[in-house]
N, C-alpha and C positions, 0 to 999 in steps of 0.2 A: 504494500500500500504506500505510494508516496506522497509527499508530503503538499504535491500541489492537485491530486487526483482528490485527496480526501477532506474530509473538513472535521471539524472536532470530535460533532458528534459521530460519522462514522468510526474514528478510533475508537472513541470511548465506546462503542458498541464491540468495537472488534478485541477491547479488553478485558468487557465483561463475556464473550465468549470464552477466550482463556480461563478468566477463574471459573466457569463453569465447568467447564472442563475438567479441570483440574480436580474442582469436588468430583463432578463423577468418575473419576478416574480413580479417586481413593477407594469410593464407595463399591466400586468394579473390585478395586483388590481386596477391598477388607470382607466381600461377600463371595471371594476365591472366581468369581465367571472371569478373572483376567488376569494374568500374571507377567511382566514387563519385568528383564534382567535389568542388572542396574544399569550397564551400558545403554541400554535403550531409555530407562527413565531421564540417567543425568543428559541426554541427547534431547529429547523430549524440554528437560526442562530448561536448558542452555540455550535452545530456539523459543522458547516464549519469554524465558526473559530479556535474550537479546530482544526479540520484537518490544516484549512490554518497556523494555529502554527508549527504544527509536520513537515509539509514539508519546510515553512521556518528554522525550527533548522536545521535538515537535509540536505538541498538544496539550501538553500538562493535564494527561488524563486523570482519572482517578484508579491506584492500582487494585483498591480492594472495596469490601463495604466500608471500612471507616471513613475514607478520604473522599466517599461517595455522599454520607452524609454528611460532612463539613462542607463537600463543594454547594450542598442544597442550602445549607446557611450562610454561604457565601454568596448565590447566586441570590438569595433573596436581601441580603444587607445592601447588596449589590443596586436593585430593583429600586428597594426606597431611598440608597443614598442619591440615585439616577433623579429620581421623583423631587427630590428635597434641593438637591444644586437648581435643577431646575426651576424649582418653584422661588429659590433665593436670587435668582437669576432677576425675574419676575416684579417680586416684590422691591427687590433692589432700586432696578428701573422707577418703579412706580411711588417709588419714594420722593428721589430728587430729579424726577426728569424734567419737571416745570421749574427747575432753579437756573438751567444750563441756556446760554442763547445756542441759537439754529446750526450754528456753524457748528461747535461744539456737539452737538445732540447727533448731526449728520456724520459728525469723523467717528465719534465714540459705535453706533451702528455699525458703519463699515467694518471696524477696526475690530469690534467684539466678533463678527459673524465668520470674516477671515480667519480672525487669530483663533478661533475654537475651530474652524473647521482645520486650520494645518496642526492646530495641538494634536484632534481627532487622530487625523493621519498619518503622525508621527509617532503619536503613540500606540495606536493598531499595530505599528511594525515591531514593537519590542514587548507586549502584553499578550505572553503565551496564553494567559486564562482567558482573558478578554475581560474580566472584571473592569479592570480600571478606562476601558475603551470605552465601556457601554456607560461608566459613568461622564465620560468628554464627550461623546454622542450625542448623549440625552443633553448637557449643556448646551451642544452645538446647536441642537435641533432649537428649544430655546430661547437661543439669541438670535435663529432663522428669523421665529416666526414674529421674534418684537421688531425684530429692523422690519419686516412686509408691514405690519400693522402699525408702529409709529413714523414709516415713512409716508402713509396714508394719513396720519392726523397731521404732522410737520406740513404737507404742500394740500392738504385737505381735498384729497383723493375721494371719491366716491366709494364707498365700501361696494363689493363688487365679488364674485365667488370665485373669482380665477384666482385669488389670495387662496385658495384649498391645491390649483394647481402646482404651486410653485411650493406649497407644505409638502404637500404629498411627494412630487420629485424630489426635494433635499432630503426625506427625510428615506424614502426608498434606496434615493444613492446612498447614502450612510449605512444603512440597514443593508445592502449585498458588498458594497466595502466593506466592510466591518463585521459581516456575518451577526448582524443585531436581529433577533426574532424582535425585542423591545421596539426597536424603531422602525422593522416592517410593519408592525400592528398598527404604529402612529400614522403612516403612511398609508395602509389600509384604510383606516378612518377618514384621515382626510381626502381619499379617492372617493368613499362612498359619499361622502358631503357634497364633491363638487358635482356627482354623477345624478344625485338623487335633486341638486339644485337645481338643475339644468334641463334635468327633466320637466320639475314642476315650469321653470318659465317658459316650455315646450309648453307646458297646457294652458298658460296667460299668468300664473302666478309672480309676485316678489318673491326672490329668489332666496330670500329671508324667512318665508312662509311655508321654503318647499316639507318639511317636518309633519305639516297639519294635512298632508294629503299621504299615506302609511305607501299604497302604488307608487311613490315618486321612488322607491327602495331598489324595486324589483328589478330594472334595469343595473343599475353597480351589482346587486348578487349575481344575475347571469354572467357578466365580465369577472368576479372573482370566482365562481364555480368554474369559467373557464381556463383561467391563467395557468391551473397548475401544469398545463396540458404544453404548458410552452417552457421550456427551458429552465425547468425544476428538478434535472438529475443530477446525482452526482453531488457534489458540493453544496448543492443548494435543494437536495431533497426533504431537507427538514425545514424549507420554507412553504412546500404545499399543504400539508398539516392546518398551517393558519389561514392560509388562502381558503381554504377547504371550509374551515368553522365561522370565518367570519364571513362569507359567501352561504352558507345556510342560516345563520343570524339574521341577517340581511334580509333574507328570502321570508322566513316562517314567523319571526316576528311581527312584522306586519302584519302578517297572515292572522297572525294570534288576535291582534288588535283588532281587526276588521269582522273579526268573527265573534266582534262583543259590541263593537259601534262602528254599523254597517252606515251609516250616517257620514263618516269622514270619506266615505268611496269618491271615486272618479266616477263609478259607476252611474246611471243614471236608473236606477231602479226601487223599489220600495226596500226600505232597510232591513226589513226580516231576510228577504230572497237574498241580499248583498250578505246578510251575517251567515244566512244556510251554506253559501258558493262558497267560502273562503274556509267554513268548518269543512267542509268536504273534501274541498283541496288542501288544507293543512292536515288533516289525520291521514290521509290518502297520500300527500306529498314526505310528509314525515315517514309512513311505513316504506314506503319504498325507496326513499332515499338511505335508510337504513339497511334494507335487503341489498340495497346496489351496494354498499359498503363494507357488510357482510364481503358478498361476493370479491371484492377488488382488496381485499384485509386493509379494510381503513378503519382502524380503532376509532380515531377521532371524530368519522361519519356516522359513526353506529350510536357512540355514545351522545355527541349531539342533539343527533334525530331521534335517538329514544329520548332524550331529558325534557327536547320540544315537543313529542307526542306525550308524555307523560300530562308534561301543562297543560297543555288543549284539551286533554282529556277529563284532566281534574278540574280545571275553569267551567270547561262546558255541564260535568258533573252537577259543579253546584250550583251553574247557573237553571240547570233543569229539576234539580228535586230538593234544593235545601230548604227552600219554603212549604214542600208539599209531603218530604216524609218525615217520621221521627228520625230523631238525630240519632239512635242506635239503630236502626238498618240506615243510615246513609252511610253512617261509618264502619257499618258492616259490608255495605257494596263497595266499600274504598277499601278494604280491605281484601275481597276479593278481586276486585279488579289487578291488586298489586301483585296478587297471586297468580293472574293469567298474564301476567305480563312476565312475572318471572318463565314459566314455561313459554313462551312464545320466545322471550331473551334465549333461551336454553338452546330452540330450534336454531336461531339465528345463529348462535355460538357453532352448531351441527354444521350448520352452510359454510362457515367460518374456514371452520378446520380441512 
């Protein structure tokens, strides 16, 4: 595996293959079905730790379960310090920025939005974890989005949604430079903003509005359900994953909303028939986007799609009988229902394998 074919998390996967290994290899001799001279063991284990060396230099993987859960406590200090520079970033600004004259205000933008992006990229090249990359990132990203938005209020710029175009590109480029899932997800967001904007003022809306129509969605989920199909292998396989979840997010969410206030539709129909289409289509859309995930072993599509059918399910549950049954058979049918669900999960698991 080399070292520019792979990217972290393939290592780290191809590390925890080894210690598995390894255990069942004991578990092989101490139950006698295998027996390995020692020239074949110390051979055996002189090739995985040379590898397990090369991808730690490389990778800074994690060699065993300890270092596996301290990297989870690192990746999550990681997360909220990303969040906190950010947000001091932020408030910083908004402290003294009405103290500064124009000149001043315009160099201090540039000069912040540069100098984090070449920190970012200089420091990407010497941050085997990527810890401290993701926290110059999340800065970077940060001081993008103040310079777009205070150089709009400095020359009083019409607020306008192609401000989502230029989030979303910096924050995308940073996020496949830098191999940040953090800042692909930022980027995701800001794609579905300007998609579902642009939509709405397709149908005569301000593009400030597009929110209050749930349809203005569905457009950015079909471009994120498609992406992954483009240039997502390899290195950058552990960024269809997110593509994948916030692209059914996108999709069944609305769906969820519209099948409780068929009222906010584009549709032009009576609001029961709007709330019945959307129920249909979301437990119908949920189950088989679940089955197709099954099918394709996309954990992330199954678990998804089951968590959104489960909602729909229990929403529409107690929108049809919490007034009309006693409360020990509702929660008697919500308990049963948990239990056909589990055997249906069980089926799914069957197609899985």
């Amino acid at each position: 595996m080399s070292s520019r074919e792979a990217s972290r998390g393939e290592a780290q996967r191809r590390a925890d293959e080894v210690r598995i290994f390894r255990q069942e290899l004991a578990s092989l001799e101490r139950a006698a079905v295998i027996a390995l001279t020692d020239e074949q063991r110390r051979a055996v284990m002189a090739h995985h730790d040379g590898l397990l060396d090369r991808l730690a230099s490389d990778f800074d993987i994690d060699r065993d379960a300890k270092a596996k859960r301290l990297s989870l406590g690192m990746r999550v200090a990681s997360f909220l310090g990303a969040l906190a520079l950010a947000a001091s970033v932020f408030f910083l600004v908004y402290r003294y920025w009405g103290l500064l004259p124009t000149a001043a205000q315009v160099a201090i933008l540039i000069a912040a939005s540069l100098g984090s992006f070449g920190f970012t990229v200089w420091l990407q090249g010497r941050d085997a974890t990527g810890y401290f990359t993701k926290l110059a990132a999340m800065v970077a990203f940060a001081c993008f989005v103040l310079n777009i938005w205070l150089f709009g209020e400095i020359f009083n710029i019409t607020p306008s949604d192609k401000a989502f175009v230029c989030w979303a590109a910096y924050a995308l480029l940073l996020a496949y430079a830098c191999d940040l899932r953090l800042l692909l997800a930022a980027g995701i967001v800001c794609s579905i903003a300007f998609v579902s904007a642009r939509t709405g003022t397709i149908g005569g809306m301000y593009w400030l509005y597009f929110g209050e129509r749930p349809e203005n969605f569905f457009p950015a989920a079909v471009l994120l359900l498609a992406a992954p199909q483009f240039g997502h292998r390899g290195k950058y396989a552990h960024f269809a994953p997110i593509y994948r979840i916030f692209g059914l997010l996108t999709l069944f969410v609305p769906m969820l909303v519209l099948s409780n206030y068929g009222a906010v539709s584009h549709l032009d129909f009576e609001r029961k028939a709007v709330e019945g289409l959307y129920q249909v289509l979301g437990f119908a859309g949920c189950g088989a986007a679940a089955w197709w995930g099954a099918r394709k072993h996309w954990p992330d599509v199954v678990n998804t799609c089951v968590t959104l059918f489960v909602i729909f399910l229990y929403t529409k549950m107690f929108d049809w009988w919490w007034d009309v049954m006693p409360k020990y058979l509702f929660f008697l049918v919500l308990g049963l229902t948990a239990v056909l669900i589990l055997f249906v999960l069980r089926r799914l698991r069957k197609v899985a394998q």
